[in-house]
N, C-alpha and C positions, 0 to 999 in steps of 0.2 A: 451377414455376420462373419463368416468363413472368411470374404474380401477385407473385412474390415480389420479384425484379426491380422490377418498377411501381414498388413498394411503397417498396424501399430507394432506386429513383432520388430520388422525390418526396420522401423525408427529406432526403436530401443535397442535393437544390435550397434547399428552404425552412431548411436549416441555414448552407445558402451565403448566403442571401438575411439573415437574421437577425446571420449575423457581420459582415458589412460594417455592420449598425447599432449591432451591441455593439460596434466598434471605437473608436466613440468616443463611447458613453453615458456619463454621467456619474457620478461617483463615486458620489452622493447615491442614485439612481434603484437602482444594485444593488443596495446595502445596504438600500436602504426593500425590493425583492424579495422578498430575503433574512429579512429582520425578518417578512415578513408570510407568507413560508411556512413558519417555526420556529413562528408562534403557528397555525397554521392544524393543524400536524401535533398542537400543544398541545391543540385545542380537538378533533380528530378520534379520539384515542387510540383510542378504543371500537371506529370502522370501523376505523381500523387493525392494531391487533388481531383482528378479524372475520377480516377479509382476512389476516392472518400464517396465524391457525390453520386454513386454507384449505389454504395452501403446508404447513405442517407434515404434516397429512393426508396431501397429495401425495409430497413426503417421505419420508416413512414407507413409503408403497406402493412408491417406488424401492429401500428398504432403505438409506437413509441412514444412516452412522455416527451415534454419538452425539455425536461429535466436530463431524460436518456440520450436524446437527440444532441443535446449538447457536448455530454459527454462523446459520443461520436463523432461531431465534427472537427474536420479539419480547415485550417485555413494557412496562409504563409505565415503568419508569425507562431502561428502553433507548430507547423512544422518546421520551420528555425529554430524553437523550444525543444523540440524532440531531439535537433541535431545538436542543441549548444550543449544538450543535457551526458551527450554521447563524448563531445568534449571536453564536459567538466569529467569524467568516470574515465575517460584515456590519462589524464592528467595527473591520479589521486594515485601517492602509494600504493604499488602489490599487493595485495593482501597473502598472499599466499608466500609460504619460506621466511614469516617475520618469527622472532623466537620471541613469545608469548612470557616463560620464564624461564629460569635459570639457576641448578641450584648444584652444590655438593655436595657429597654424603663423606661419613666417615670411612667407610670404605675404599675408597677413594673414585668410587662413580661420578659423573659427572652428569647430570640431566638435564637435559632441555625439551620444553613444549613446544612443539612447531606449529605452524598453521597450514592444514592441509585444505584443499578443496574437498567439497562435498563427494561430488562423484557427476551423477547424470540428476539434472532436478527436471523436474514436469511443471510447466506454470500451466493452470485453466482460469481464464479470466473472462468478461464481460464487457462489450461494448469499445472500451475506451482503445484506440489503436497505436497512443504511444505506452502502453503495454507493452505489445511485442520489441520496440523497440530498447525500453526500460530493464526489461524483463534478459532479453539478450544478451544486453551490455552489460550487466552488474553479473552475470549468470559467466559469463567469459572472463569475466574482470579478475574473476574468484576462481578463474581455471575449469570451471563446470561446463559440461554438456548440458545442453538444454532442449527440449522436447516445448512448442506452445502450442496450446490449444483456445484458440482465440475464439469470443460468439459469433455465432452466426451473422449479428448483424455486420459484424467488421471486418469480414473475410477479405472480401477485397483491397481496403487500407493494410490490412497485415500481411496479404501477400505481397504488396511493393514495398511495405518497410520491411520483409523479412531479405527478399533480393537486394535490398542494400546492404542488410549486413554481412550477407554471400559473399557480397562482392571484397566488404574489406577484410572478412577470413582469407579468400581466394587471393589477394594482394599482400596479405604479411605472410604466405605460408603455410596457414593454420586447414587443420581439417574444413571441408563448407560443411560436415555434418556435427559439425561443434553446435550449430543454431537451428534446429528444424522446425517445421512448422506442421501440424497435422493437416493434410490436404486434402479436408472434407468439412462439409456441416454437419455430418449425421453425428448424432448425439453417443451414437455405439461406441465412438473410439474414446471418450470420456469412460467410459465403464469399461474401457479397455485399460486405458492408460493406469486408472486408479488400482490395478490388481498385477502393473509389470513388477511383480517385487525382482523378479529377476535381473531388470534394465535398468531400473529409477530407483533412486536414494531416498529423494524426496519431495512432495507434491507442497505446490502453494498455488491456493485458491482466491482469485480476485476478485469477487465479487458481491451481491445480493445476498443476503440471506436463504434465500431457497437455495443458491448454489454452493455456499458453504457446508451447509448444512445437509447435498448432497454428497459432499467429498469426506467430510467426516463420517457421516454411516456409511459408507462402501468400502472408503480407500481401505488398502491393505498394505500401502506403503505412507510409510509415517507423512503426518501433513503438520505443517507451518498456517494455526489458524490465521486469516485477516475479518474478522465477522464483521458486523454492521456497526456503522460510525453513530452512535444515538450515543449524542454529544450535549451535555449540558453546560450552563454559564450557570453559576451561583453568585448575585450582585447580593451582597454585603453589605450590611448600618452604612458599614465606615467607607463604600465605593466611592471613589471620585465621581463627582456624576458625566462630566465631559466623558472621560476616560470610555467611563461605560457604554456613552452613547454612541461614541465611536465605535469600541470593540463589538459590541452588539451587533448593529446593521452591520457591518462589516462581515463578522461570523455568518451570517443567517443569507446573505443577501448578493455577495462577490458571486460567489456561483453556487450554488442551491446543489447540484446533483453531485455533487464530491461529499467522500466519508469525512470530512473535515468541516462541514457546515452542521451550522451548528442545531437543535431539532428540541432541548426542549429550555425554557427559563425557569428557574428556581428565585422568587422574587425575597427581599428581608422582608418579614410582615410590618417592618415600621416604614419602611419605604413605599408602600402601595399606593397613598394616594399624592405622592411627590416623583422620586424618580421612575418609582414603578409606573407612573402611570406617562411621563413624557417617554420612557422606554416604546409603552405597548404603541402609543400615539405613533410615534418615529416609524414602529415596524408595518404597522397599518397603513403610513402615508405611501410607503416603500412598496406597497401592494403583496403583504404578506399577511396570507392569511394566520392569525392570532387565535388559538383553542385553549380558553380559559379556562381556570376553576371558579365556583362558585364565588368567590370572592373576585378577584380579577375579573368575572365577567359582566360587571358593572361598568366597566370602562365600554363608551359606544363603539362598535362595531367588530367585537370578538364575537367568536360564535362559544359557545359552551363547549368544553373537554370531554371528551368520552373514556373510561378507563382503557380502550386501548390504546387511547393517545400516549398513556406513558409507557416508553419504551419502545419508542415508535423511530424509524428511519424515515422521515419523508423522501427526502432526496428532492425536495419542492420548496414550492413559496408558501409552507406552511411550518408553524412552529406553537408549540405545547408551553404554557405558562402559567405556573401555581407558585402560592405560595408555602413562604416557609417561617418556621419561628428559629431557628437560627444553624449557624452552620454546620450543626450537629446534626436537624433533623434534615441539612440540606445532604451530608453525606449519606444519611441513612438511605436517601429516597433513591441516591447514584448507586448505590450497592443494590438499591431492590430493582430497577429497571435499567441499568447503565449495559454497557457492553464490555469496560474495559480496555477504551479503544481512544480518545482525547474527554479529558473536563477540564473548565476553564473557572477560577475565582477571580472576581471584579473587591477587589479591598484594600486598603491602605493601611490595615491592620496586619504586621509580620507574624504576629501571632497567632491570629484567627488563618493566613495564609498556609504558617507552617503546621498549623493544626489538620488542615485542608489536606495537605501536598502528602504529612505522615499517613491521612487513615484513608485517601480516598485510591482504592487500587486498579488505575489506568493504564495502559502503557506511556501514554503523554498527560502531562496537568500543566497544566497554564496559568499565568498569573498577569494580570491585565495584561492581556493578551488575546490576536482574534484568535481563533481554534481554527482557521484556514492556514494556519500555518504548520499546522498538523501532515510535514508532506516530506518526502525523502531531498527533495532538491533545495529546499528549505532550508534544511538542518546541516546542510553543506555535504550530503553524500552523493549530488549529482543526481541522481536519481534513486527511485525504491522500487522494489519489489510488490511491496504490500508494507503492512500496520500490519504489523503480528501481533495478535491480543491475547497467546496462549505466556506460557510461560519457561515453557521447555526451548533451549536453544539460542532464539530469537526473542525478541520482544520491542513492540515499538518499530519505525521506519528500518525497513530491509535492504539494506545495501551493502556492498561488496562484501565488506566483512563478518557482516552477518550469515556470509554464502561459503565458509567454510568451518570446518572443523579442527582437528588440532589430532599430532602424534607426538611421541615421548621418542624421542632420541637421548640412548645411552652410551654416556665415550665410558671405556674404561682399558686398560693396559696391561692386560692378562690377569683380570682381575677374576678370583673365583670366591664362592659361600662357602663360610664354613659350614 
């Protein structure tokens, strides 16, 4: 504990030491970073790969779903994806030094809002290894020092994406301790980090439910929630039925182990034995398993719902479906089990829609639309951090701009109070 300790103080100094330099690097210097560790990950593919099927191994021996597995691997076009992503976030406006607002007083003050970086943030995430990468680049983009602490199972993919990004600090100039990586598995330097109030500003959590739900009862430096994606579609009297069919499988089916697929159906009760039932048929064909309610569980080959099912993350080729009497009782039921993290309405009614989008309180709501779209690179921010589901701060896909804060700059000309 004593090694361990050492270990996370000397991070948090040298992250403390680095952000006071990225506070005010130059726009040009990140972006050239940034540029040069997207072609660095380009020209490494091979070791990084090496290194993925390492973690995959590892993996495997913990009995990782296939769900998780997924999330873990790497292949070339993912890592082309991690590097276009560092591309598109080299590319996007400063966020930092924009003046927010602008105003005059009678006095003859002048004020403006600035956008300042955060300070030092702590990412602890789970599995996925373009993390580290994501996590870096929007965390520099914003001027912030960064501290990651990546799982166990992906240590070795995040330590070859973390040496890429070394490398393009170490090429524009910038401190190489603007990016650090915790270099270990032990679980101690987690309950280290969460208590630097000294070094870190602020902690964002990527992952599981148990791991959020670790970081919020310990931290003692403010946290940026991302909880569990338990994502609902509410299809509507008035749903296009094509529409649906598509957005559906789509949701559920593209990739199962991301906070953006979708976990439970909210059916219309006049739709059950028409579109509700080519839905569940479609999603069965798809080889997903279907946990219905008493009503829906008449259709062949659902298995019956259990009350844990609602409010459930599978993260699998499983999905929860009941019905509902209308989208009133469908909002109620996203308020009593939802997360607050993506829901999606299937209707061609604007009013039953805007009825929807007013009361249901998400970070993302969707309107004929998959809820896979629910993603930072998506929304045009290059990459994200996380879904913040809290409310304080952030909210919704975490990127750049959401990785700073704001000061008040006052001009004035020998201006004094009466």
């Amino acid at each position: 504990m004593t090694e361990i300790h050492d270990i996370m103080t000397t991070l948090g100094q040298q992250a403390r030491q680095a952000a006071a330099q990225l506070a005010f690097a130059s726009a040009q210097s990140k972006s050239q970073a940034l540029r040069v560790a997207a072609q660095q990950m380009r020209d490494r593919v091979d070791q990084i790969l090496a290194e993925n099927a390492k973690d995959m191994e590892f993996g495997r021996s913990k009995g990782l779903s296939a769900a998780m597995l997924d999330r873990l691997m790497l292949d070339g076009p993912r890592v082309h994806a991690i590097a276009d992503a560092l591309d598109t976030i080299a590319q996007q406006d400063d966020p930092v030094g924009r003046v927010l607002d602008a105003w005059d007083r009678p006095n003859g003050l002048h004020i403006q809002k600035v956008s300042t970086p955060l300070g030092v943030i702590g990412v602890i995430y789970e599995s996925r290894p373009n993390v580290t990468a994501d996590a870096g680049a929007l965390c520099l983009k914003a001027g912030n020092a960064v501290i990651l602490r990546g799982g166990s199972e992906s240590f070795h993919s995040a330590t070859i994406l973390h040496a890429c990004l070394v490398d393009g600090l170490r090429a524009a100039g910038l401190p190489e301790h603007a990016i650090q990586l915790v270099p270990t598995r032990d679980r101690a330097a987690v309950q280290e980090l969460l208590t630097m109030v000294d070094y870190v500003d602020v902690i964002v959590p990527r992952g599981g439910k148990g791991l959020v739900g670790l970081v919020q009862r310990e931290a003692r430096v403010p946290v940026f929630a991302h909880l569990e994606g338990i994502v609902h579609i509410y299809i509507d009297r008035d749903a296009d039925a094509q529409k649906t069919l598509d957005v559906v499988l789509n949701s559920k089916t593209r990739r199962t182990g991301i906070c953006g697929s979708a976990e439970c159906l909210l059916i219309h009760r006049d739709l059950v034995q028409g579109l509700g039932r080519e839905i569940i048929t479609l999603l069965l064909d798809a080889g997903v398993e279907v946990r219905a309610d008493a009503t829906l569980h008449s259709i062949a080959g659902t298995v019956p719902a259990q009350d844990s099912d609602w409010g459930c993350e599978y993260l699998d080729s499983i999905i929860a479906a009941r019905v509902v009497d209308d989208v009133d009782m469908a909002i109620g039921h996203i308020g009593s089990y939802g997360s607050h993290h993506t829901d999606c309405i299937m209707t061609e009614n604007t009013a039953t829609r805007d009825r929807f989008f007013e009361r249901v309180d998400s970070a993302i709501l969707m309107h004929n639309a998959s809820t896979q779209f629910a993603d930072g690179g998506e929304f045009g921010l290059g990459a994200e951090i996380g879904i913040a589901t809290g409310k304080l701060h952030a909210r919704g896909p975490v990127g750049a701009q959401q990785l700073t804060s704001f000061k008040y700059q006052v001009l004035g000309n020998g201006t004094t109070r009466d």
